[in-house]
Steps between C-alpha positions, in 0.01 A plus 500: 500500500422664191422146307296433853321841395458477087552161415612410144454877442812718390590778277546309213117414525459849303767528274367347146603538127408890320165323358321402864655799654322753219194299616556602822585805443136559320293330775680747761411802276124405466460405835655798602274705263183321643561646847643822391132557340302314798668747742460824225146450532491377878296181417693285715159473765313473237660211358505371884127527571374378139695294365802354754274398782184460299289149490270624261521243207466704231804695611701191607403389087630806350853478721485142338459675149815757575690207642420322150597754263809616673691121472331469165716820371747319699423141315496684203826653497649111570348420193612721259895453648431126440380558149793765449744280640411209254457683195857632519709175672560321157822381422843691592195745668429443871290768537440742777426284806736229672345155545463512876336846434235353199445190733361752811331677239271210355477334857353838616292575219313178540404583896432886424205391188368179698492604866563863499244626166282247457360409847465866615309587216267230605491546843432875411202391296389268748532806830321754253218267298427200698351682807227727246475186298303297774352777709749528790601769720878395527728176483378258778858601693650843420736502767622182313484648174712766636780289606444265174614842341791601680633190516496438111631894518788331758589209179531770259741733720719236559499380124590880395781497784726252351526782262663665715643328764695175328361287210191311369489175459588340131388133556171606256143600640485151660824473640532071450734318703767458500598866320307631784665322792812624681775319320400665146344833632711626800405879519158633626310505141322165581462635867315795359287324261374263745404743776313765278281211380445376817407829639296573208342140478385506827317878442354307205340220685367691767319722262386180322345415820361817589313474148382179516278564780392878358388315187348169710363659815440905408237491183206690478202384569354296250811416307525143464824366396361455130406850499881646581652705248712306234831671621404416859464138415853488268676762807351193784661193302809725494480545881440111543812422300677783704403331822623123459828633198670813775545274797713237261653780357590595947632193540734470158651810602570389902673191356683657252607759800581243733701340248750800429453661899484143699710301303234248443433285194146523377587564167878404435634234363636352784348347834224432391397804287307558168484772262234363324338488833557918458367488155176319578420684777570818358274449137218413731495842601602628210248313187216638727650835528439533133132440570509729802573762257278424248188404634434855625604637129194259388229650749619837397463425094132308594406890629639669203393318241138464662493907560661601132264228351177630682407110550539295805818246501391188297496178637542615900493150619708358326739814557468401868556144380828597332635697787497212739633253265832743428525521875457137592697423170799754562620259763539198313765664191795611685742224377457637198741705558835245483355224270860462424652423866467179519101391545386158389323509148151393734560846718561703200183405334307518802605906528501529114126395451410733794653804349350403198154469686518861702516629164115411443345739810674784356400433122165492640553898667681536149138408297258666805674832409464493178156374526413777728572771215327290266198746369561692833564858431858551522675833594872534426633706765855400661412224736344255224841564259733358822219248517572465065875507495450196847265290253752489202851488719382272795323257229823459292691458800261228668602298123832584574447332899310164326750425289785483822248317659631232287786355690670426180467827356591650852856294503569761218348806628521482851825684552459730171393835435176384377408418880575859570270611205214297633555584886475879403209455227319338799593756758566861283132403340314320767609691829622858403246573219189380725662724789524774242144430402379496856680834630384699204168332543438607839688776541201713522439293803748634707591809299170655429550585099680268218785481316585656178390250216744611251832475710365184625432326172895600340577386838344141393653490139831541629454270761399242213728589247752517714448194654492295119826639447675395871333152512423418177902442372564314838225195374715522189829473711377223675494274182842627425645363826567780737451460818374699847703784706790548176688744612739414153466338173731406199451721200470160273154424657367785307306583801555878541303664272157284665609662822558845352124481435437382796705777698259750264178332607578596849562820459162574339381296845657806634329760286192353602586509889569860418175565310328323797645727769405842284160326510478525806719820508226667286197372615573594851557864375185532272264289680363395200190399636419544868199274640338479819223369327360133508218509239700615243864337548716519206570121467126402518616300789272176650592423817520586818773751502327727304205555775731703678643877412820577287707512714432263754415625823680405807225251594427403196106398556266754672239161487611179460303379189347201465551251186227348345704428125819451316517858390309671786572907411447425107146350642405818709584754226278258262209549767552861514602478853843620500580789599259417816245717577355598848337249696662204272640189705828581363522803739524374882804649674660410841820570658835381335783409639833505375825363583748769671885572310753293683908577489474098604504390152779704359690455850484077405662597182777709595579206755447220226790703292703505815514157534531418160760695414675336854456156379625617188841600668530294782392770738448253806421733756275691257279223382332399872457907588324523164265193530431616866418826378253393284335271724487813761308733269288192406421465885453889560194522203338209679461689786387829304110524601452765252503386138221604340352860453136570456310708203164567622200423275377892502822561350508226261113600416620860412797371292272240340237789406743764348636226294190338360392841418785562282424113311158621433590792313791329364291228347203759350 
């Protein structure tokens, strides 16, 4: 009865060694200490009404942003164990961690930067920019973007539960057959690794979809296609390679489940099974991940660097141009990934030319960039010196990504240190510090003042610095021979003191995550400069966005403008017609209407854990109520007549008045 009622679930589940359970221990005490203070200062309907059950976008983008930086501390942390661990295992040393411990630790660190960091930063970008970038209201489904949330929200709660309740898996990031299958990896890691991707993947793809039709169907008026916004263009060819990558990445996992739950063979050696069937499959998700979270660094360094250089972007065509051809291009690399398992010389050339190829649409961003500062009047405030430290760490890593191109040179490299350099360079540089660049960038936006310049630039240099010193010895390491995930080393390979550095580097990483949060920390408290002001913005923004207060309003356009150029608001303040006067065409107001909070979403979540977490244990009885449950709440919003809530225009006209009152004598 009781294995009827918990599965695979028993005591032991919670019992680990003193380093997972002091983990534990802190997790308990924050969380704890969160709703100690919640309840202190009774915000718990607050937090209901405005934030749990809202479908407001920009709100939904911020709980992204939270979501972000919490498993980035959390990434963070796994990274400087790693780096301890290695810079004290040398010789009769073994260090601090066991293997089995060091394995979970780089298997989870790899899920908690990709999936966990990376793409909530940029779906947080996308919920909070894309909308004011093309003149929209909302998303074209909030509902949807809602549940996109709560189920990527469902992924991460599970991930953080193995924790707690039994192990992650330590098969690597990837989890290739057969490590991953049952016969090698008999406990629940692999179990728990699958379903909080799936759960998350799935919240991914439907907000890729949900996007895709904001950005295709919801424009402003006017706004032709070559007229979008540079970081709307690089955030669609994300959403594209979202759309046809997530569903392969679906269907890898169900296999790989089926394999381990069912018994059945898609990937084992026997009956008909193929690991490199696994491999394959799983690259041609992942190669196009990398662009996924790229591209949208791109758009935002195209607004930057056009803002801080007072010019618009150079070459916008052939930025356009460039876009497509990574997206159409990311597709046709993946095998470059095992050039050394086993491909015919013709196959290997094939993907090694093509990598070599996808390197020219990003040399041309590389050259539009710089281009676009060329005589332009360049201001060095924080955004452009994350948009610096990119240029000189993501160009020396691309080098670094040509030369294993070269299947020859990648029989040497593939499994070395130097891969790890180059991943990171590519990543750390192109992701991260064009996320960085973008939330300091618009944090007015969404804030309403900006953040302190000074924290934020030591912030940078230690970033950079700090980053030289972790990465730079494990290129060097590379040539020397050592090879991914060493959790111990001879002392003759004289590679300890490289790691020692290495271990250093990260914790200035740190110092700079620490900088970054008293950034914030401080800016919040002095308000450094608060701006409900358009005219007179502190970026000397160009788009869109910027034609609407600091912060956004809750419907974000009083008037839906209409388009008529590439850089419609820095037109209108040219003409002198920004801030609008009385009687201009810009003023026009009607009723608004707005979609009403919904438990739905976060209801779809909870359930999405459920079941997770009951495949994840063999819960049987567990996993149909769950799946039923979700379909019933699905079902009961269908049939909810009222969604949307109306602001009426006299309101909207008051509002609209107050505020351009205050622009005017702002921008005297």
């Amino acid at each position: 009865m009781i294995h009827f009622l918990l599965g695979n679930l028993t005591f032991q589940a919670f019992l680990h060694n003193p380093i997972v359970m002091g983990a534990d221990a802190f997790m308990g005490i924050v969380g704890i200490a969160v709703l100690a203070l919640v309840t202190y200062f009774k915000k718990w309907q607050w937090l209901w009404r405005e934030w749990l059950t809202s479908l407001d976008h920009k709100r939904i983008g911020i709980m992204y942003l939270i979501v972000a930086a919490v498993m980035l501390f959390k990434g963070g942390v796994d990274a400087l164990m790693m780096r301890a661990q290695q810079a004290l295992a040398s010789g009769s040393n073994y260090g601090y961690l066991s293997a089995n411990h060091f394995n979970q630790i780089f298997s989870a660190h790899g899920v908690t930067m990709i999936l966990f960091v990376a793409m909530p930063l940029i779906f947080g970008l996308f919920n909070l920019i894309i909308p004011l970038q093309i003149g929209a209201r909302d998303v074209a489904f909030p509902f949807v973007n809602a549940v996109s949330f709560w189920m990527f929200v469902s992924g991460v709660a599970l991930f953080n539960a193995s924790l707690v309740i039994g192990h992650f898996s330590s098969a690597g990031w990837l989890a290739y057959p057969p490590l991953s299958e049952l016969a090698y990896s008999p406990g629940v890691g692999v179990d728990y690794w699958i379903w909080c991707l799936q759960l998350a993947g799935i919240g991914s793809l439907l907000s890729a979809i949900n996007f895709f039709v904001t950005i295709v169907k919801m424009r402003a008026p006017g706004m032709t296609l070559m007229k979008m916004p540079m970081f709307v263009w690089n955030a669609l060819g994300a959403i594209v390679l979202m759309i046809f990558a997530f569903p392969v990445l679906t269907a890898t996992l169900g296999m790989l489940w089926l394999d381990r739950f069912a018994g059945m063979h898609f990937f084992t050696a026997g009956f008909g099974g193929n690991a490199m069937m696994y491999v394959n499959l799983i690259w041609t998700w992942g190669h196009p991940e990398v662009y996924i979270l790229v591209l949208p660094a791109f758009g935002i360094f195209s607004e930057v660097v056009s803002t801080f250089s007072q010019k618009r972007i150079f070459g916008y065509a052939s930025m356009v141009a460039a876009t497509a051809s990574i997206t159409i291009l990311s597709f046709l690399v993946w095998l470059h990934h095992f050039f050394t398992m086993g491909a015919s010389a013709d196959v290997n050339a094939f993907f090694g030319i093509m990598t070599m190829i996808i390197a020219v649409p990003t040399g041309v961003k590389i050259f539009n960039w710089l281009f676009t500062m060329y005589r332009g009047r360049v201001r060095f405030m924080t955004p452009m010196w994350w948009f610096f430290g990119f240029i000189a760490l993501f160009t020396m890593g691309g080098m670094a990504g040509v030369l294993m191109a070269v299947p020859a040179a990648d029989f040497q490299l593939h499994n070395s240190l130097f891969l790890v350099a180059h991943f990171h360079t590519m990543i750390v540089s192109g992701v991260l510090f064009g996320l960085f660049a973008g939330f300091i960038y618009w944090f007015p936006k969404y804030a309403g003042y900006t953040l302190n310049e000074r924290i934020g630039r030591w912030a940078f240099w230690c970033w950079l610095i700090g980053f030289v010193l972790a990465f730079g010895p494990l290129y060097i390491l590379g040539f020397m021979g050592a090879t991914r995930r060493l959790y111990h080393y001879p002392a003759a390979t004289g590679f300890q003191p490289l790691f020692i550095v290495a271990a250093v580097g990260a914790v200035i990483i740190a110092i700079g995550g620490i900088l970054q949060i008293a950034q914030i920390a401080v800016s919040v408290k002095r308000r450094a400069l608060a701006v409900d002001r358009t005219a007179g913005d502190p970026w000397n923004g160009r788009t869109l966005e910027w034609m609407v207060p600091t912060p956004v309003p809750v419907y974000n356009f009083a008037v839906i403008p209409t388009v008529d150029d590439r850089e419609p608001f820095w037109k209108l303040k040219q003409e002198g017609q920004f801030p609008p006067r009385e009687g201009s065409p810009l003023v026009r107001y009607e009723d608004i209407f707005l979609p009403k909070r919904s438990p739905i979403g976060l209801l779809v979540g909870a359930c999405g854990f459920v079941f997770g977490f009951a495949a994840v244990w063999h819960i049987y009885w567990l996993m149909p109520i769950s799946a039923m449950a979700i379909v019933a709440v699905l079902i009961a919003r269908a049939f909810d007549e009222e969604t949307e809530y109306r602001i009426p225009a006299a309101e909207v006209e008051r509002t609209e008045r107050e505020r351009m009152a205050r622009m005017r004598a702002s921008s005297v």
